[in-house]
KEKE-3310 file (N, C-alpha, C; in steps of 0.2 Angstrom, whole numbers, plus 5000, padded with zeros to 4 digits):
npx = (6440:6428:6410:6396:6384:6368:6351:6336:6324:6312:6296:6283:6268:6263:6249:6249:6259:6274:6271:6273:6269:6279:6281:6285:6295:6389:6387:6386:6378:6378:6383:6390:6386:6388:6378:6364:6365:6365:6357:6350:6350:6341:6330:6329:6325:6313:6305:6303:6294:6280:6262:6255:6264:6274:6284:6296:6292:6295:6302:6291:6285:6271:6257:6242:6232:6233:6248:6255:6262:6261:6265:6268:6264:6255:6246:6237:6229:6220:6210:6208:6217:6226:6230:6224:6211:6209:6204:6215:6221:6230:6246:6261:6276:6289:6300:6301:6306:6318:6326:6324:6335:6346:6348:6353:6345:6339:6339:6328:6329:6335:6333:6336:6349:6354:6367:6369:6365:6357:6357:6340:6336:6345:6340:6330:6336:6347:6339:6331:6342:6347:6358:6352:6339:6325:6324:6316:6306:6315:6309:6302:6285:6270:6265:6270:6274:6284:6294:6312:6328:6345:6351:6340:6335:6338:6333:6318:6316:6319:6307:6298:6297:6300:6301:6310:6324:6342:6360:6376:6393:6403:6400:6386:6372:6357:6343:6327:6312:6300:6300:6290:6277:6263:6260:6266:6281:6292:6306:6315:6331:6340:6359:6375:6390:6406:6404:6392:6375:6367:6352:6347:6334:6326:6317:6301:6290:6278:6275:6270:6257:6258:6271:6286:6300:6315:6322:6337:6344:6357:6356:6364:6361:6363:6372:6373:6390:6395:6391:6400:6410:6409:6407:6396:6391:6383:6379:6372:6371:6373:6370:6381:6383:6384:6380:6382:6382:6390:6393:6391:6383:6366:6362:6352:6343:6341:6334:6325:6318:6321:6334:6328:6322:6332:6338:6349:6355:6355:6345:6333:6324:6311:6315:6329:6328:6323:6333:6342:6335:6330:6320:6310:6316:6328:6344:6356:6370:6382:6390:6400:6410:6426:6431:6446:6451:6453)
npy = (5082:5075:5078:5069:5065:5066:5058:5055:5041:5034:5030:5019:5013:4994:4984:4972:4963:4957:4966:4980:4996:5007:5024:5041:5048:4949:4933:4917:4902:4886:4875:4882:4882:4880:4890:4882:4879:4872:4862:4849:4848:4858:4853:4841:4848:4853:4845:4842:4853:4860:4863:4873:4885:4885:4881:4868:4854:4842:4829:4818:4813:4816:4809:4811:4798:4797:4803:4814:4828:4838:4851:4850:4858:4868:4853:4852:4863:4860:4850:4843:4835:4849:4848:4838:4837:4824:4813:4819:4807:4796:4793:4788:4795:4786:4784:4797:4800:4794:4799:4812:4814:4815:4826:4842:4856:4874:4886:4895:4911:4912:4921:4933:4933:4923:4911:4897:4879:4866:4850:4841:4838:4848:4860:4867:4870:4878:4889:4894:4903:4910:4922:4930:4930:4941:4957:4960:4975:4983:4990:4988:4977:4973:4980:4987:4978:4980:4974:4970:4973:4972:4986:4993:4996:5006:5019:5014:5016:5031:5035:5031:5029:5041:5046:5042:5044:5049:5048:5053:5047:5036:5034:5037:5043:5034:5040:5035:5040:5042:5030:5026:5023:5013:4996:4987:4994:5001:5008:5017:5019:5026:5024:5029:5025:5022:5021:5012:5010:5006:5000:5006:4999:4996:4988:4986:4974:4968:4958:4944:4948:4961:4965:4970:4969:4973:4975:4977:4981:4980:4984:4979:4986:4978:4962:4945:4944:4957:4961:4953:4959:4970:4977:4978:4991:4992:5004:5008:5021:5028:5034:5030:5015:5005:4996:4984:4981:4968:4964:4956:4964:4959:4954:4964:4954:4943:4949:4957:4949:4937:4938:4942:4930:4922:4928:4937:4950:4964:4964:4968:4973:4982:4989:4990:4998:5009:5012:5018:5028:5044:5056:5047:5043:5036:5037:5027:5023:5020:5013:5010:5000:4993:4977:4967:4961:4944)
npz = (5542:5532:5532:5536:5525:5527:5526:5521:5524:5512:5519:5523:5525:5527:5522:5522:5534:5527:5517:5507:5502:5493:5499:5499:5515:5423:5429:5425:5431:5428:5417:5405:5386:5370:5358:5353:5336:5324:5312:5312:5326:5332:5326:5333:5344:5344:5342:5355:5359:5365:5359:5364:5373:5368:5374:5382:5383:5395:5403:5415:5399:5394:5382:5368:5363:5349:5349:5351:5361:5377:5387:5407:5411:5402:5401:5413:5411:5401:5393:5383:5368:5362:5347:5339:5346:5351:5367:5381:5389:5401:5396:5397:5386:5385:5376:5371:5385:5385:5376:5380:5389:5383:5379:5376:5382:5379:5390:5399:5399:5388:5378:5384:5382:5390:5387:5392:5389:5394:5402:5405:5419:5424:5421:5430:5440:5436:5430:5441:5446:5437:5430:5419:5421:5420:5430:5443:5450:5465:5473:5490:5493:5488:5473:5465:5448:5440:5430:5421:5411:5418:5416:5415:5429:5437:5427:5429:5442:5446:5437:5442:5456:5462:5476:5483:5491:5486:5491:5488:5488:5500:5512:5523:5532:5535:5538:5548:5551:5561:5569:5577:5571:5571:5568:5552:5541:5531:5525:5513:5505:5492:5490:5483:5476:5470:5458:5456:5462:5477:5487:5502:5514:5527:5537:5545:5554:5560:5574:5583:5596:5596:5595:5587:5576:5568:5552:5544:5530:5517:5498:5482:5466:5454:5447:5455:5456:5456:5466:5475:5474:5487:5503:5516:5530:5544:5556:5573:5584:5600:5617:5624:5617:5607:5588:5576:5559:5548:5534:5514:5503:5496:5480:5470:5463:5472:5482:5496:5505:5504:5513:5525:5527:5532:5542:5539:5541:5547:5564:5577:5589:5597:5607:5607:5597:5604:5611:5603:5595:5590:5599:5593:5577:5568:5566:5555:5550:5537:5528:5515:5506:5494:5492:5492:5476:5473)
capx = (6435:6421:6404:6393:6379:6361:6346:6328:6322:6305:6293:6278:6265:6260:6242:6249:6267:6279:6270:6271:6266:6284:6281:6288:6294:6385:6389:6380:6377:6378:6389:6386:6388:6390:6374:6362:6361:6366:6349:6350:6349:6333:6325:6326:6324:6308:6302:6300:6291:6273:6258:6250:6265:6280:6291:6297:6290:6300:6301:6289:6281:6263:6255:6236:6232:6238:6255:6255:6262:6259:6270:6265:6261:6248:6243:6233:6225:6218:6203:6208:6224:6226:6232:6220:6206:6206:6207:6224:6222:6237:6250:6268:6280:6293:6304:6303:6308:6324:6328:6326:6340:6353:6348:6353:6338:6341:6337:6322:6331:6340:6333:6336:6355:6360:6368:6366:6360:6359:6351:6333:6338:6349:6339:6326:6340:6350:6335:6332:6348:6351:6358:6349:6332:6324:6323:6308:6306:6317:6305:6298:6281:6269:6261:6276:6275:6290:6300:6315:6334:6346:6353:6333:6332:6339:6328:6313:6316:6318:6303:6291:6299:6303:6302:6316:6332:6346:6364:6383:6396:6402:6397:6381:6367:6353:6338:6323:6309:6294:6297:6284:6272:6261:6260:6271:6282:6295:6310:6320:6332:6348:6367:6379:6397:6410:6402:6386:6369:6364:6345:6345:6328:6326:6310:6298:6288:6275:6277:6262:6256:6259:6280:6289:6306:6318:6326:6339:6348:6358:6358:6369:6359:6370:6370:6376:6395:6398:6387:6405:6417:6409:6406:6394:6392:6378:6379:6369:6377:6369:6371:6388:6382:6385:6378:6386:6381:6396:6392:6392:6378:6365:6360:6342:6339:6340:6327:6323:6314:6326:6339:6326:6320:6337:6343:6356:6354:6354:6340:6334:6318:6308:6318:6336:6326:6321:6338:6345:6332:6330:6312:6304:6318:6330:6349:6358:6377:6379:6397:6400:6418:6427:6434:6452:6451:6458)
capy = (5076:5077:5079:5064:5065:5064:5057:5050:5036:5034:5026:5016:5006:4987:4983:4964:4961:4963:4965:4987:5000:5013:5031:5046:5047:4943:4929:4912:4898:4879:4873:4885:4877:4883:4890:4878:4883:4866:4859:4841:4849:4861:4851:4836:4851:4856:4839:4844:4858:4862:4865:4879:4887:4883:4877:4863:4847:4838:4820:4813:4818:4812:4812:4807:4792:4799:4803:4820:4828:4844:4850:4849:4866:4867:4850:4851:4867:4855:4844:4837:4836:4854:4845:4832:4837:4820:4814:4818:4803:4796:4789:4791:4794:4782:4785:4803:4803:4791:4804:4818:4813:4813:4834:4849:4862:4880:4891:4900:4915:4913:4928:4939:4933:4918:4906:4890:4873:4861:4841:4843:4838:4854:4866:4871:4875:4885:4895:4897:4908:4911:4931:4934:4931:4947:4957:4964:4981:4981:4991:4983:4981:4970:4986:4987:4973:4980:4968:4970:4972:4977:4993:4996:4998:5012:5022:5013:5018:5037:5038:5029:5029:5048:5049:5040:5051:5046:5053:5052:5044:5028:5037:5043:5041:5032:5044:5032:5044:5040:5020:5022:5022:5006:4992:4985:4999:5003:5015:5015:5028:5026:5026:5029:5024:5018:5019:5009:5009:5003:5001:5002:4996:4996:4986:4984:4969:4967:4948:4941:4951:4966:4964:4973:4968:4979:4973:4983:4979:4982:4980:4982:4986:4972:4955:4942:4941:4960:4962:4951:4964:4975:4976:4987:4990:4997:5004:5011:5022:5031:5034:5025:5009:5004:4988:4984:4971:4969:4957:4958:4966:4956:4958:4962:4949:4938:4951:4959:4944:4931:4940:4942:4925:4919:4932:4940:4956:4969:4962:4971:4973:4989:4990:4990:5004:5015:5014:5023:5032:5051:5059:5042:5044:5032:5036:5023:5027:5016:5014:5003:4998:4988:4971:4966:4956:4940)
capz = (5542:5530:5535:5532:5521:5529:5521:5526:5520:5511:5522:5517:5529:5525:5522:5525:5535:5526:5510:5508:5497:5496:5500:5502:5520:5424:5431:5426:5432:5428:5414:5396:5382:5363:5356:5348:5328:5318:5310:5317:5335:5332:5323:5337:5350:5341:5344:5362:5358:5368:5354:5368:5375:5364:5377:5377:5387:5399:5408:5412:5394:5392:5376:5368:5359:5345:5352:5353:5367:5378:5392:5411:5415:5401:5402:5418:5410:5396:5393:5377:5364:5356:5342:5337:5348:5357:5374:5383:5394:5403:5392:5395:5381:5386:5371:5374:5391:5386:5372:5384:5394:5383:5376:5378:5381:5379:5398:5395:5397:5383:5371:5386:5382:5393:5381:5394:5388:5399:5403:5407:5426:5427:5421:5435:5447:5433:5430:5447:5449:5432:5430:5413:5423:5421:5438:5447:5457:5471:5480:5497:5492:5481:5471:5458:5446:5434:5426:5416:5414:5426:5415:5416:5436:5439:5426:5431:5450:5445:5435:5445:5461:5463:5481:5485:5493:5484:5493:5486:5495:5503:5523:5524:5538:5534:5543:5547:5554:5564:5570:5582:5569:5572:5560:5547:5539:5526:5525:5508:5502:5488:5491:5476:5476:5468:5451:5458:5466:5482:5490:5508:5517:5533:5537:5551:5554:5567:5575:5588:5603:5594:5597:5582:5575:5563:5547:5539:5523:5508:5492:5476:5459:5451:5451:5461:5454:5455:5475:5477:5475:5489:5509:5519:5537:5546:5563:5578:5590:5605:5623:5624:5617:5599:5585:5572:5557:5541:5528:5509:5501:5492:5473:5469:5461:5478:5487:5504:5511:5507:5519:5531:5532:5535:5547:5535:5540:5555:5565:5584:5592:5596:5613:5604:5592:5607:5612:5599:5593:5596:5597:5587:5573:5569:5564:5554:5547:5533:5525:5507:5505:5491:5493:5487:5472:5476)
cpx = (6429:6415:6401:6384:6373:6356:6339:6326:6315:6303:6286:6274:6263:6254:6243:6258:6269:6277:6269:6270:6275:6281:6284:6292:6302:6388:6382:6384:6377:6383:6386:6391:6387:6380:6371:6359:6362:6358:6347:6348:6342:6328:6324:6324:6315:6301:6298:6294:6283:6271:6256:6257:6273:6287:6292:6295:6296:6300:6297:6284:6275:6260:6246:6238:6232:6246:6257:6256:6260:6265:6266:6261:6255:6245:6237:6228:6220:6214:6204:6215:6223:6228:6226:6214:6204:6207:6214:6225:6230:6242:6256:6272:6287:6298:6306:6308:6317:6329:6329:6332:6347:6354:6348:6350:6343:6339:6335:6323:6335:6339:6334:6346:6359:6361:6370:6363:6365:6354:6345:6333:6342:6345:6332:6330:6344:6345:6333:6337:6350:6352:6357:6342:6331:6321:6318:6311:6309:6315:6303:6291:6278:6264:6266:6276:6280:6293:6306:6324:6336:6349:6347:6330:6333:6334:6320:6310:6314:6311:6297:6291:6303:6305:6308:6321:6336:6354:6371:6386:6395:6400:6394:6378:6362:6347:6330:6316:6301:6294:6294:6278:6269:6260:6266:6274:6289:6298:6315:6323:6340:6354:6371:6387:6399:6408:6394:6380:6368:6357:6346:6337:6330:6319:6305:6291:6283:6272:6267:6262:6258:6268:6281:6297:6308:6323:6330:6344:6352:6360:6358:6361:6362:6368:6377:6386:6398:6396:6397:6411:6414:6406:6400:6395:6387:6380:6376:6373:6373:6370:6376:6386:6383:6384:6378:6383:6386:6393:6393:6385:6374:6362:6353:6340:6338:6334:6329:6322:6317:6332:6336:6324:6326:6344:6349:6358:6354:6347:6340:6326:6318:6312:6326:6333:6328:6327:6342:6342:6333:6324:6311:6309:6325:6337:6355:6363:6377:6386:6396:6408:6419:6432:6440:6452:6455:6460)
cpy = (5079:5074:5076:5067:5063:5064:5053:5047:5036:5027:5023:5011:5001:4990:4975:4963:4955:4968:4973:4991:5007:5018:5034:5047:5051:4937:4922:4904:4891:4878:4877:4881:4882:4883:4886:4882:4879:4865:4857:4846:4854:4857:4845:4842:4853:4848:4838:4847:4858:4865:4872:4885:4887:4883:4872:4859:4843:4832:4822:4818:4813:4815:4807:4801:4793:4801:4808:4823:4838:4846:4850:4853:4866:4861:4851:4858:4865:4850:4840:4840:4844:4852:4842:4831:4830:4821:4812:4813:4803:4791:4791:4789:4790:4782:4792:4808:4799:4797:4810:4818:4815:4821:4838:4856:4869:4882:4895:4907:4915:4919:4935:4936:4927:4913:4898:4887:4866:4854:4846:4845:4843:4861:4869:4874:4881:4890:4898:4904:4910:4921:4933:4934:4939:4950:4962:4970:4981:4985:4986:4984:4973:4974:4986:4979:4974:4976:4971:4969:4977:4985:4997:4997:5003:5019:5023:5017:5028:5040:5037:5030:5036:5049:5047:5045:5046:5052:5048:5051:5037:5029:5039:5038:5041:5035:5038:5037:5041:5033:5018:5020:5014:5000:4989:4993:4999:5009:5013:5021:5022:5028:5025:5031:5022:5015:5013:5010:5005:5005:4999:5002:4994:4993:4983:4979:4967:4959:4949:4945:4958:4970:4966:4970:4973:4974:4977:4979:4985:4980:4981:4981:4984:4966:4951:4944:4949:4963:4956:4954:4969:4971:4982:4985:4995:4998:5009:5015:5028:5030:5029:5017:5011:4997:4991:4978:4975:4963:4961:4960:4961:4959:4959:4958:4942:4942:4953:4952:4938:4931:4940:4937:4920:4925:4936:4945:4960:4968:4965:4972:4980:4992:4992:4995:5008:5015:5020:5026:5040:5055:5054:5043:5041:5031:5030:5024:5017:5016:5006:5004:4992:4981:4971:4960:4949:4937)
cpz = (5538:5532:5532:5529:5527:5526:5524:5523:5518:5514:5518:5523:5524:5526:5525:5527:5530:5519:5512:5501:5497:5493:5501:5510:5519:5423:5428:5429:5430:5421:5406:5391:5374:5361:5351:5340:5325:5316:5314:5322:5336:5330:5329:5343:5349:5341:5350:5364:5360:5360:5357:5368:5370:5369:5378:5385:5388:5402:5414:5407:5394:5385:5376:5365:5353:5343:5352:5359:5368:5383:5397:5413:5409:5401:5409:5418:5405:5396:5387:5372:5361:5349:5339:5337:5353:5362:5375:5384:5397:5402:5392:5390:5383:5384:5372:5380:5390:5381:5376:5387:5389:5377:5379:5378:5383:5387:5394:5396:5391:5377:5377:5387:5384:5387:5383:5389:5392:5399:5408:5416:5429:5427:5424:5439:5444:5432:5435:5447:5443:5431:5424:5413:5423:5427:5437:5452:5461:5478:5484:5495:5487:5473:5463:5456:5440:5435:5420:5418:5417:5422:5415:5423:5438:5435:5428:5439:5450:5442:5439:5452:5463:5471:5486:5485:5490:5486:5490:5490:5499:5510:5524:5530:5533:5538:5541:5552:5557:5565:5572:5579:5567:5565:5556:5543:5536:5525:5520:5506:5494:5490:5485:5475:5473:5460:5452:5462:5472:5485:5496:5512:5525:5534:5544:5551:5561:5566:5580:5593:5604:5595:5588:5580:5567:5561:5544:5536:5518:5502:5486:5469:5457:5452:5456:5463:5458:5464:5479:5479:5483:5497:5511:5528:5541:5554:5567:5584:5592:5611:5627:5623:5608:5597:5580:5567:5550:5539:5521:5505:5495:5486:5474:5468:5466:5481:5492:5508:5510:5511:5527:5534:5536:5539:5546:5535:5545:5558:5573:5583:5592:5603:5612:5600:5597:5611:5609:5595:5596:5593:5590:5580:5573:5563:5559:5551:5543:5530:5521:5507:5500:5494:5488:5483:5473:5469)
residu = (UNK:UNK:UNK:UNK:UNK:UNK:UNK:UNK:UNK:UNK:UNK:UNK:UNK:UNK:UNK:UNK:UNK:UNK:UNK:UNK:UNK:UNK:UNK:UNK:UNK:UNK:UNK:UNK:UNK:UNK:UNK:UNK:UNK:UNK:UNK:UNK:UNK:UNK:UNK:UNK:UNK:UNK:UNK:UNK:UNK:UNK:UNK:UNK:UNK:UNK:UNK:UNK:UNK:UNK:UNK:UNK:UNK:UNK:UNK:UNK:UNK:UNK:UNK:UNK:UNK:UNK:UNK:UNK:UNK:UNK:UNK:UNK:UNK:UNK:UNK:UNK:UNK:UNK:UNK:UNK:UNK:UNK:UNK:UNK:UNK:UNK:UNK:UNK:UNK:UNK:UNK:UNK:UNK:UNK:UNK:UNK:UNK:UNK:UNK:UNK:UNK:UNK:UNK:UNK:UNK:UNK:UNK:UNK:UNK:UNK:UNK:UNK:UNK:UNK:UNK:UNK:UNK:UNK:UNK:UNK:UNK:UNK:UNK:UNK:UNK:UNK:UNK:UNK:UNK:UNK:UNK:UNK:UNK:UNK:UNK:UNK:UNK:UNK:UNK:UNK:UNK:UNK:UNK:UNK:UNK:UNK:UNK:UNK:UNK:UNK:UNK:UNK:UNK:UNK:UNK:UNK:UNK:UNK:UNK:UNK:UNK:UNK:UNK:UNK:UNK:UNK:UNK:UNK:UNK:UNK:UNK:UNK:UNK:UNK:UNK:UNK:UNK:UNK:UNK:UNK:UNK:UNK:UNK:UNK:UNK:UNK:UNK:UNK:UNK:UNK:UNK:UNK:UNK:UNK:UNK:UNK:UNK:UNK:UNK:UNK:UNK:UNK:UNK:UNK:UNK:UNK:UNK:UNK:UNK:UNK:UNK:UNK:UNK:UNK:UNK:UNK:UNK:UNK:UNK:UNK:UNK:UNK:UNK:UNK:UNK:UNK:UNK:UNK:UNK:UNK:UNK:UNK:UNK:UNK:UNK:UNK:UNK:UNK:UNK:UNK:UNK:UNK:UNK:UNK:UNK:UNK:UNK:UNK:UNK:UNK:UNK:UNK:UNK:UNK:UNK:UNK:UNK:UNK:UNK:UNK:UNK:UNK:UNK:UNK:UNK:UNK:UNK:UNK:UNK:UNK:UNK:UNK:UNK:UNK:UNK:UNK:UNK:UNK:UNK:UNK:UNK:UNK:UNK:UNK:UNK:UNK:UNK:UNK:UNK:UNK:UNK:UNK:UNK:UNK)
# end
């Protein structure tokens, strides 16, 4: 039997729960359609078109008394038509909005690849979730503001994020050291199997009347499609008791704090810590396994 891998994760205190500093310590969505290049279709798309921002204005479109329009988001930055220089007032484009309905706008990621176009009404939820949205740091933390793609997380991580342990193998022990340390607090390291990246986080969260609770996750450098191929499995074992959580790993591009606000995750108190702690140091055995393709 091989001898699992041990690693300690880098920790980090909050300044504001959950929010922390880390330290030392494709699949798409909604209905894709053929890219728009004909004339006809750019040129009515180009009708949409925002003067400030050059995105394109949606229902309900307002324009001045002119008939110029703006989109919503910079209108309400706006005192008078960029256009024209009149007043915007408020004039709905009625014609506009009958027109909108029956086009197909690009998903504003589209120069980072997705080749969605979808009815106006679709396309806030496809972007929401769309997997050519460019992903953010998947440190814990709000100090890192990198953005980019995902073949640029892993470099990112190493050059800026050095102190993260990163161990090989599907069976290692997650080492979380010091839980007793007061406050909100942060333990991240890297697992690396199966041709993939995994970030696990372990996250400590101080609630009302100075009560503590422990979040531990994982989660695939990938997106959502490929976090479907795989399993993990974290578990605590100490003084003839053992806890156990299995689910499927979620992608970065969902986050830490959407799994913990919906409890997705290995959740226990400071009580269920100091049970399986050993001197303030907190063990977690960590196994990633693939799922059979159905």
């Amino acid at each position: 039997m091989s001898m699992k891998q041990i690693g300690p994760g880098s920790k980090s205190r909050s300044q504001m729960a959950p929010v922390t500093n880390v330290a030392i310590a494709p699949a798409m969505y909604g209905n894709p359609a053929p890219a728009i290049n004909d004339k006809e279709s750019m040129e009515l798309l180009s009708t949409f078109e925002c003067p400030v921002c050059f995105d394109y204005a949606l229902p309900p479109i307002m324009q001045c008394q002119s008939g110029h329009i703006v989109c919503q988001s910079c209108r309400v930055k706006l005192s008078m038509c960029p256009t024209c220089r009149g007043p915007l007032g408020n004039f709905p484009n009625l014609a506009m909005d009958q027109v909108a309905l029956t086009v197909n706008f690009p998903c504003k990621y589209a120069n980072y690849g997705c080749p969605s176009t979808l009815l106006h009404t679709a396309k806030p939820d496809h972007e929401e979730t769309c997997e050519f949205r460019p992903y953010c740091c998947p440190c814990p933390g709000a100090s890192c503001k990198w953005q980019g793609g995902l073949e640029q997380v892993m470099p990112h991580l190493m050059s800026s994020h050095k102190s993260i342990t990163t161990l090989q193998g599907e069976d290692i022990v997650f080492l979380a050291t010091d839980i007793n340390l007061s406050g909100a607090v942060d333990w991240v390291m890297m697992q690396s199997c199966f041709g993939h990246n995994f970030m696990l986080v372990l996250e400590k969260q101080e609630k009302v009347e100075g009560q503590h609770m422990f979040y531990a996750i994982v989660q695939l450098i990938g997106t959502r499609k490929q976090a479907e191929n795989f399993a993990y499995r974290l578990e605590l074992n100490g003084a003839r008791r053992r806890l156990t959580w299995e689910a499927t790993p979620r992608s970065i591009h969902d986050g830490v704090q959407s799994a913990i606000s919906s409890s997705d995750c290995l959740v226990f108190d400071t009580n269920i810590a100091q049970l399986f702690a050993d001197h303030g140091n907190l063990g977690i055995n960590v196994t990633i396994s693939t799922c059979a393709m159905s």
